[in-house]
N, C-alpha and C positions, 0 to 999 in steps of 0.2 A: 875352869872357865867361870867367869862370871854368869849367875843368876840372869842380866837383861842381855849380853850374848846367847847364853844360852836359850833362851826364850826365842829369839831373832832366826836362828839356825831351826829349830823343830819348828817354827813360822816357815819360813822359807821351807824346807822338806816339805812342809802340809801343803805349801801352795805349788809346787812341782808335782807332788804326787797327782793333787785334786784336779790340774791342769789337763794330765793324761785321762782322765774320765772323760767321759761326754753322755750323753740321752742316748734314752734306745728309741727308734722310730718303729713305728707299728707298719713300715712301708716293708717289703721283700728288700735284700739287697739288692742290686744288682750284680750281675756278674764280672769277676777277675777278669782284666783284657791278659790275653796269654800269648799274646806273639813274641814269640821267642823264644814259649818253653818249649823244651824237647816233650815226645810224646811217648805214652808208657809205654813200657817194651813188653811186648807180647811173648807168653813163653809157647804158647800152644800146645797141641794133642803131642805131639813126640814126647816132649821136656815133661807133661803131665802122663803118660805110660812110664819112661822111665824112674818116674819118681812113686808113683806105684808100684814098681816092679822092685827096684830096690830099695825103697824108704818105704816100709806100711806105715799107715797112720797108726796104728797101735805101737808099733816100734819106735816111733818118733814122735810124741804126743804136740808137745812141745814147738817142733819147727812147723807140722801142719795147722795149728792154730796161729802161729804166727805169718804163715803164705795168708790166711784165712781172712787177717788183720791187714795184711798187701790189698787181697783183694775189694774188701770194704773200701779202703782208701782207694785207692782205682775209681771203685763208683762217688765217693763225694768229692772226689776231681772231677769228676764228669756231672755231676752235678751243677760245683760249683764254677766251671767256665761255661754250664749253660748249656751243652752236650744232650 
């Protein structure tokens, strides 16, 4: 490729990339409008006995850090529609 092609392409990249930027405002966001998301599915006290009873958290280090990680995310849903 030529040197002023060249030059023209890594131009153009810089100015696509720099384009998806923008300012942060010191304002709160507002809140996600969420009509039409589906809503979290609740496992409740049954589903949380049985998984006590057959998965310990010591047996399974692993997947109960990862419900752990479900349920944070739960709350910065609920968070973030405003909940």
């Amino acid at each position: 490729m030529h040197r002023p092609k060249l030059l023209l392409a890594l131009a153009t990249a810089l100015q696509l990339s720099l384009a998806a930027c923008g300012t942060v405002s010191s304002e709160p966001a507002a809140p996600v409008p969420v009509s039409g998301c589906p809503s979290w599915p609740v496992a409740g006290p049954a589903v949380a006995a049985e998984l006590e009873a057959k998965l310990p958290p010591d047996a399974a280090p692993a997947t109960w850090e990862w419900l752990s990680r479900l349920l944070k995310l739960r709350d910065q849903l609920k968070v973030c529609r405003g909940q």
